[in-house]
N, C-alpha and C positions, 0 to 999 in steps of 0.2 A: 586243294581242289582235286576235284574226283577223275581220275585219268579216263572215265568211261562216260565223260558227261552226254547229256542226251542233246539231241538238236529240239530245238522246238520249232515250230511251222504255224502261221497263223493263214487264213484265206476267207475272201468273201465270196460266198456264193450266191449264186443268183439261179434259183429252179425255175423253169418256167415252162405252162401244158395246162394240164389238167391238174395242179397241186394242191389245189383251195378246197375245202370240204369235203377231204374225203380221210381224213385222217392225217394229211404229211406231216406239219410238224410236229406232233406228237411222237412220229416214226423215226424225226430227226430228234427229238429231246433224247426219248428213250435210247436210241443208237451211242448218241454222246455220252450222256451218263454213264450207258456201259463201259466205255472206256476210257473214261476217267477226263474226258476234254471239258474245255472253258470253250464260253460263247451264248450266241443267242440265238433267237430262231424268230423271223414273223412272219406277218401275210403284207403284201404289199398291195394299194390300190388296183392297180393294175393287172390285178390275179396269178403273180407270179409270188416267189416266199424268198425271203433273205435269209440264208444264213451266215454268220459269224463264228469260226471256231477255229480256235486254238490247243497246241498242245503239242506231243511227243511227236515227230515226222513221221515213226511206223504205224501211230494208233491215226495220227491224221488220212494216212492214206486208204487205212483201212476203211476210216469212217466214211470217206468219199467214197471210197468202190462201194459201201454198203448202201448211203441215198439215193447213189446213181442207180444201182438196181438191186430193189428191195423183193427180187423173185416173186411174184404174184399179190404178193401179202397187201396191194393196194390197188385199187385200179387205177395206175396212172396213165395217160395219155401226153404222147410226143413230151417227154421229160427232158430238158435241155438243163443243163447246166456251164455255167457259166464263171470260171474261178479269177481271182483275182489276187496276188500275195501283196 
């Protein structure tokens, strides 16, 4: 066993604003894939989006600071998120 093993970290998140039709999951696929995480992403009845992802604890937290604020690149409106391990 590898003396440097990684932590993995899984969480469900819950966006909820303005996240429906304007691009977000796409902004959340693409974000993951860059860093190599597992998971899923949709739109929920209710106009908020689910995400599900997993992976390495550094690349997960990164991926959260980056949905939580994606600097302009969308127009989102009151962005809450919501984490759950």
């Amino acid at each position: 066993m590898c003396a440097t093993a990684m932590s993995e970290k899984a969480y469900d998140v819950k966006a909820s604003g303005r996240v429906q039709r304007i691009g977000y999951r796409r902004f959340v696929l693409e974000n993951a894939q860059e860093l190599g995480l597992r998971g899923f992403v949709r739109n929920e009845a209710d106009g908020s989006v689910t995400v599900f992802v997993q992976g390495e604890e550094s690349l997960v937290e990164q991926f959260l600071k980056r949905i939580k604020e994606p600097h302009g690149l969308l127009p989102l409106r009151i962005l809450r998120l919501k984490l759950q391990t």
